[in-house]
N, C-alpha and C positions, 0 to 999 in steps of 0.2 A: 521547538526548533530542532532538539537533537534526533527526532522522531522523524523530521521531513530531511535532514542532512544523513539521516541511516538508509532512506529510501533505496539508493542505488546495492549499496552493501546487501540489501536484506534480500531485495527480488532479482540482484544479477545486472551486467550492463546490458543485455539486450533487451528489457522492460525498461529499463532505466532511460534507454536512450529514445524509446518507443513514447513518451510521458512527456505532457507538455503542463502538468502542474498538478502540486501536492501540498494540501494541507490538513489541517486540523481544528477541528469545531465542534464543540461540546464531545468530546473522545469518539468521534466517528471520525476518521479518515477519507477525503476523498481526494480522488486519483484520475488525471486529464490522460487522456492517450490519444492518440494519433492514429493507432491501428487496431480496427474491427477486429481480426483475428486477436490479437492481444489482449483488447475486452474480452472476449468471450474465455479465452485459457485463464486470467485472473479472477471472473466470475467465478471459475471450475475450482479455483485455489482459495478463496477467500477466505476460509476458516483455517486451513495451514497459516499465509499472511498474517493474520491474527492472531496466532498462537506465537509465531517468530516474534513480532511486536512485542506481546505479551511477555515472552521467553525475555526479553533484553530489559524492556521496561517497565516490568510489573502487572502484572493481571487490570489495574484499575487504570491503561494506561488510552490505548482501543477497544472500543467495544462492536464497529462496527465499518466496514470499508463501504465505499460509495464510489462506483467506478464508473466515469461521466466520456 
């Protein structure tokens, strides 16, 4: 839960607001958007993302973003 309520803080409110849902399931992260341009820049980012994740909640925390 504290993982899907950092969502906004971690990627910014312009992704934030771009994002129509965010969960968590066996430590892969997946992430709803709204806007093609926005998939494709978080694609480009995904291992940053997961290092931030990481950075806050522990290396065993994410292991993998899924961006739908």
């Amino acid at each position: 839960a504290n993982i899907v309520s950092s969502w906004e803080r971690i990627v910014g409110k312009p992704v934030a607001k771009r994002t129509k849902k965010v969960f968590v399931r066996n430590k892969v992260l997946f992430v709803e958007l709204d806007s093609p341009a926005m998939k494709h820049d978080l694609n480009l980012h995904k291992s940053q993302i997961i290092e931030l994740f990481q950075k806050e909640f522990g290396t065993d925390t994410i292991k993998e973003i899924v961006i739908m």
